[in-house]
N, C-alpha and C positions, 0 to 999 in steps of 0.2 A: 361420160363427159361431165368435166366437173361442172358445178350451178355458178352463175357470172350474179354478184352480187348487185342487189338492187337500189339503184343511186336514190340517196333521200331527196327526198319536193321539198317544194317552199310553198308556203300559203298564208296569202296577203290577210291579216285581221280584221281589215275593213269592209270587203269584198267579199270576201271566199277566194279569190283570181289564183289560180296554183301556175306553176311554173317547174324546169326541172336545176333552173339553177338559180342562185342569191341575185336579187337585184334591188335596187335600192331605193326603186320607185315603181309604184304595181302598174302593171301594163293596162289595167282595165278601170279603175276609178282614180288612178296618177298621182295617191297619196307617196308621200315622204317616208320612210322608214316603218313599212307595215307590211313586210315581207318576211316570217319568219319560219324556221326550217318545221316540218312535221313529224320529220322521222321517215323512217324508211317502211317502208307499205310491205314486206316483203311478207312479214308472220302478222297475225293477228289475234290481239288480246283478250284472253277471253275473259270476261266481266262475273263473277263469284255475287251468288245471292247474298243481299243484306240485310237487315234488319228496315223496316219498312217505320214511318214517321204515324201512320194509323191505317187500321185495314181498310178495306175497299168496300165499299159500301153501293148496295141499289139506287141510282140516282133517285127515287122518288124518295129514299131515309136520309138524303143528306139534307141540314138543316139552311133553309134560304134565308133564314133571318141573320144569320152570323153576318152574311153580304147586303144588309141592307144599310143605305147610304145615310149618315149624320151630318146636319148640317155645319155650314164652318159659321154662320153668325153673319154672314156677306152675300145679300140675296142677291148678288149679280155674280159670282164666282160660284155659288151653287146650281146659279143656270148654266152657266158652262159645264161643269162637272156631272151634269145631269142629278142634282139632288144634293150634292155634298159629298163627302169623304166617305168612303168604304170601308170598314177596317180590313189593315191586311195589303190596301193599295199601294202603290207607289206611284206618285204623279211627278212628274219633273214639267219644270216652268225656266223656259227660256225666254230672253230679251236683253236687249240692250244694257252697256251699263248707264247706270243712272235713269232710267226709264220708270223704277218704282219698285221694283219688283220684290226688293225688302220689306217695302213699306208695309207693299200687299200681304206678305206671307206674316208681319208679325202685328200686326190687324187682326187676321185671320186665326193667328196664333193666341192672342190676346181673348179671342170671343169664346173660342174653342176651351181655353181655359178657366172659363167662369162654370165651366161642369166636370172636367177632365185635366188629367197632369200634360202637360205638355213640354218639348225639350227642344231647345231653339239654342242649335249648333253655328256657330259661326267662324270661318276658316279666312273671310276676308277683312273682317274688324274687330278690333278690341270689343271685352265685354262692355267696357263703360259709354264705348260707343254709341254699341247697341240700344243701350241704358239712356242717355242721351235723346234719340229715338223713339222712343218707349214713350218719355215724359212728356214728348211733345205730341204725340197722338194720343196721348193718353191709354195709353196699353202695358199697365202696370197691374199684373197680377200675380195671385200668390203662391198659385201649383203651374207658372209660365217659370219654368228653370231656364238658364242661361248659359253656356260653355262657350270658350276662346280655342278651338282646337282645330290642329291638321291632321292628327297623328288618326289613323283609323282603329287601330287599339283602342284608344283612348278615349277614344268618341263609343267603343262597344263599352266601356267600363261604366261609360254616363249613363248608357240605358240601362245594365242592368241594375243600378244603384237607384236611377228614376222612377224607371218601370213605364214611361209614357204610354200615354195611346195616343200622342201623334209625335213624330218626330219632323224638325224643320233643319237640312243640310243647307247651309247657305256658302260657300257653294260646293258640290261635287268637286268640280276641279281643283277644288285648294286642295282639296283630303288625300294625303299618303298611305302608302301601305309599303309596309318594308315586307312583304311575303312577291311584291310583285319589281319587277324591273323599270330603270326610268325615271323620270321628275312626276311630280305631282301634276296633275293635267296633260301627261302625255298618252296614246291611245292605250299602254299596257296598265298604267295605274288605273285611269277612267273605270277600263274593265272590269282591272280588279276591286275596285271600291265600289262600284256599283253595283256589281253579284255578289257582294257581301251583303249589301244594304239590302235588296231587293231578299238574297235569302232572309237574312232576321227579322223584314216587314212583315214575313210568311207564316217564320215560325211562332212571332208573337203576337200574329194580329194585331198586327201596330199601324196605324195610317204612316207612312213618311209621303213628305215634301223637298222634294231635292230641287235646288235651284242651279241653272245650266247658264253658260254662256254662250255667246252667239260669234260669227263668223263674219269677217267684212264681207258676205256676200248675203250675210243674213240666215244660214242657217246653220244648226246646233251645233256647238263644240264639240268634239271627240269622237267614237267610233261610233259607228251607224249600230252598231250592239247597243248601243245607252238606247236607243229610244224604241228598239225589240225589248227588252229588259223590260221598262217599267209599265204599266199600265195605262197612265192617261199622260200624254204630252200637249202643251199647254204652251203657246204662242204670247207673249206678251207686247202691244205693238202700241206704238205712237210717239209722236212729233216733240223731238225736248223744247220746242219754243212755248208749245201748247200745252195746256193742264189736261187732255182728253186723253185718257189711254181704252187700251182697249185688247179682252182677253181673248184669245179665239182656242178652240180645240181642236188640235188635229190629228188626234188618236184618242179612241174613250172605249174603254174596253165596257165602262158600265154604264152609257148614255149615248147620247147623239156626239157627232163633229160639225155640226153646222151653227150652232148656237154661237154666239158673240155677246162677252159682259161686255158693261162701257162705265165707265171709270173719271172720276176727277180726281185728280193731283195736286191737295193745295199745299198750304205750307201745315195746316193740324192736320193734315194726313189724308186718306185717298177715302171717295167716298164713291157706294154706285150708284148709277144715274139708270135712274129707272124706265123714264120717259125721253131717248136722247133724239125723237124725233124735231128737226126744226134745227139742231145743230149742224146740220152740214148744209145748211143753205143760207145764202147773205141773204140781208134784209135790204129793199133799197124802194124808194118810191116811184121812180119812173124804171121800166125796162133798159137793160143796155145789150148792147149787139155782141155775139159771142158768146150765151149763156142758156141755159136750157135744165130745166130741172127733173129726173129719172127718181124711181124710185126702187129701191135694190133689196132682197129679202135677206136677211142673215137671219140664219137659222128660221126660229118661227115671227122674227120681228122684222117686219117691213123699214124702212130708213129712207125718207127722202134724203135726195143728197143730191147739191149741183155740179152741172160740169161748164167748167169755161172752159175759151178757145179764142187764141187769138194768132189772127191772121196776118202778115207784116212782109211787103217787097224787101229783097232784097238782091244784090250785087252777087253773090256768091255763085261759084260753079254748083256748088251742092248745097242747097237749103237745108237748113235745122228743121228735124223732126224729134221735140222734147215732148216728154209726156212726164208726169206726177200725180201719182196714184190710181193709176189707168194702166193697163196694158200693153207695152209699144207695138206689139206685135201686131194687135187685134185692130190699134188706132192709124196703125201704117193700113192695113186693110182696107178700113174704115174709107182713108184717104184714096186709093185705088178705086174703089167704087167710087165716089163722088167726083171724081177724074174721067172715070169709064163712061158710068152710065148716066151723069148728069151733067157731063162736060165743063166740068167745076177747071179754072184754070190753077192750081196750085204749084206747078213748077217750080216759078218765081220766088218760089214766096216762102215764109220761115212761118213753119204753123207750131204753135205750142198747145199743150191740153192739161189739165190739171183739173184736182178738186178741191172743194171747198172743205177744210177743218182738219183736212189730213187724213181722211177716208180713202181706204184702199178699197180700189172696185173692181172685181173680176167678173163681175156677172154678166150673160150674155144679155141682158134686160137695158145697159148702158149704152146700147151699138146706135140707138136712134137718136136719144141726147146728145150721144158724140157729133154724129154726123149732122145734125139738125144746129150744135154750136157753132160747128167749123162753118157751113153754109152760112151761117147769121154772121161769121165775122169775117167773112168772105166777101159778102155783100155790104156789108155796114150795114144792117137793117136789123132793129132787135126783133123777137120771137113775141107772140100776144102774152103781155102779161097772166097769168094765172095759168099757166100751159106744162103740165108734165106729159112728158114721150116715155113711152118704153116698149120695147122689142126691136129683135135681136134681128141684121142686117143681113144677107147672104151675097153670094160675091155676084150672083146674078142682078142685085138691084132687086130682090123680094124681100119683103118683113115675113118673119115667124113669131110666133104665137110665144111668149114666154108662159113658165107655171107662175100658179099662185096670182094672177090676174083681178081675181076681185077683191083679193085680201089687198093688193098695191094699190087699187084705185079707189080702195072703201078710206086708206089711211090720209092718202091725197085730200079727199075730200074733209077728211076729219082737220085735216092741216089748212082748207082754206081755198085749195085750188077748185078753179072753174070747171077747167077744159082739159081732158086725155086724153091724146094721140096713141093708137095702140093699135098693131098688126091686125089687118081678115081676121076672125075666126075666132078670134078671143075670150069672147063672152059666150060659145056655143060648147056645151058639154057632149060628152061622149053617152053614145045611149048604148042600149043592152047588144050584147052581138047577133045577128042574124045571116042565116048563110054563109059562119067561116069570115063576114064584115063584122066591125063598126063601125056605125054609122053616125055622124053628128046632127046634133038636133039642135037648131037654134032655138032660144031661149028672148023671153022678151024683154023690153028696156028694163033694167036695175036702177033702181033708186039709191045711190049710194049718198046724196044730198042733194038738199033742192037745189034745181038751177046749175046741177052738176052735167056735163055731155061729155058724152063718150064718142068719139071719131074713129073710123076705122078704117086703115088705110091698107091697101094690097102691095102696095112698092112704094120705092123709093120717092118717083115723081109722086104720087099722091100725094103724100107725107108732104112736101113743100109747099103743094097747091093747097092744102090745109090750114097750113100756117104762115103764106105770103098771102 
């Protein structure tokens, strides 16, 4: 019986998602033209030994100094980084346009250069541009080279001519390759310029800096391979009204992802804010209703930061539930509870939530401030002045214990406040195990500031009777 040949697959670039025949949008992530044939599965290729880039060596003879991290000259972008640049890394930094993120990278590029060559490619503006920029942060230096280029040839000719040790792509997606299919920025060029770059970062121990675009939903341009590929990806986030931006890591192959730089935006160029406590809460002399101040850790740094809420009838079949820089999801919850179990009438009524400076808040540490604003602008009655809440609500109407608790209410009081609202259990450590248990051992009053109190409340209701 003769053999029935075996029909080639398709398999979506973005995904993996295979299929047995062409289609023009992946069934599994619903991209656009990222469906492309594989070949037929029938024989399989067998792969011939090659020549190896260095032999294999006892992990205890490989040398750990080669990976240890230099700074970029920007002590708030090396907290993020965990330390500074690697040689050999590849970081790609996404954000918005006009957000900074030039500014930042030839800042960085400029400091970097007062001990090392560095080579600062540019595919979305002129050199003089560039140059323009330079003069006005003052980041004029004399082994900072400069290139006007798309072509990715072109761009390999600059290094080897330069020889950098750090390389700055500003952006990936302008950069072409005529080896690959497509316009520049589409998912098969992306690929291909990126496993170039990421190869040559390898082989020459070169730090690069690749700068990414973002998506109207806010996340990274191009194939979900760009941010497997490089090393550390790099969030660039804040509000174009406001000079505050703010770095976050959400991949770090050689540090932590919880850390947050913070950033100003002026017109001589971006600076880091060392201390940005105090920035995300108004200043105002009497209390107002709808307002409650939480305290939220990013990374190893604590951040007061406030949340209003404002409460307002309305005529409508369906009332407006708006949130900014809050979580809808978590804040519709929020409102369910306070509906349920504390018989809050909101139906009516158009509740909005926001924060203060443009801080984006996901921590579950925010669930009491929210609920404790909405309640205060529900009632028209403000909150006792010097009052930060924090921990996290459950759908039963209990509070739970957040981490990092004495480090939040040691900052509060450094910042001023009185009085902290904070779930049972909070200030009790876990003692040694016994019996297969852990047991908790309360612990007695903390001194975080004179005149400072700590309140502890089990649910919901308490939490109110606390603070009506």
């Amino acid at each position: 019986m003769a053999k029935t040949a075996q029909k080639p697959g398709y398999r979506c670039a973005e995904c993996g998602w295979r299929t047995t025949k062409w289609v023009g949008r992946c069934g599994e992530c619903q991209a656009w033209g990222t469906v492309d044939e594989e070949g037929a599965r029938a024989g399989v290729n067998v792969v011939q030994a090659g020549a190896t880039t260095a032999p294999a060596l006892p992990i205890g003879q490989v040398k750990a100094e080669l990976a240890t991290a230099r700074t970029t000259g920007v002590a708030e972008l090396d907290r993020v980084l965990g330390g500074g640049l690697v040689p050999g890394a590849v970081v790609l930094l996404a954000g918005e346009p006009g957000i900074g993120k030039s500014t930042l990278l030839l800042e960085a590029a400029a400091r970097i250069a007062e001990r090392d060559t560095v080579l600062y490619v540019t595919g979305e503006e002129s050199a003089a541009q560039v140059r323009l920029r330079a003069d006005r942060i003052g980041a004029i230096q004399d082994r900072l080279y400069l290139a006007a280029e798309t072509e990715l040839s072109a761009l390999v000719t600059h290094v080897e001519k330069v020889e950098p040790r750090l390389l700055v792509v500003d952006s990936v997606q302008t950069i072409g390759s005529a080896q690959a299919t497509g316009v520049p920025g589409g998912v098969t060029q992306v690929r291909e310029v990126a496993a170039n770059l990421v190869r040559m970062a390898k082989e020459r121990n070169m730090a690069t800096v690749l700068v990414g675009h973002v998506t109207k939903e806010g996340s990274i341009a191009g194939p979900r391979t760009l941010e497997h590929l490089v090393d550390v990806v790099l969030n660039f986030e804040g509000d174009r009204h406001s000079r505050l931006r703010m770095v976050r890591a959400i991949k770090n192959r050689f540090g932590p992802t919880e850390e947050v730089g913070c950033f100003d935006l002026h017109e001589r160029g971006i600076e880091g804010i060392t201390d940005p406590s105090g920035l995300f809460v108004s200043r105002r002399s009497e209390p107002v209703p709808g307002t409650c101040v939480t305290v939220t850790v990013e990374g190893t740094r604590p951040l007061p930061a406030e949340v209003q809420a404002l409460v307002a009838r309305t005529d409508a079949q369906q009332p407006r539930r708006t949130s900014s820089g809050l979580d809808t999801y978590r804040v519709q919850m929020i409102l369910a509870v306070l509906e349920r179990r504390l018989n809050a009438r909101l139906g009516g009524c158009d509740v909005f939530t926001a924060t203060v400076g443009g801080i984006k808040l996901s921590d579950p540490a925010v669930d009491l401030s929210v609920m404790l604003a909405v309640a205060s602008a529900a009632g028209d009655k403000p909150l006792p002045s010097g009052l930060v809440a924090l921990g996290e609500v459950g759908l039963a109407g209990e509070l739970r214990p957040v981490k990092d608790v004495r480090r939040r209410l040691t900052e509060a009081a450094r910042m001023g406040f009185k009085r902290a609202l904070v779930p049972a259990g909070s200030l009790e450590e876990a003692g040694r195990r016994r019996g297969g248990q852990r047991a908790l051992v309360p612990v007695g009053p903390v001194a975080f500031a004179p005149g400072f109190e700590v309140v502890q409340a089990e649910n919901v209701w308490d939490a109110l009777t606390h603070v009506t």
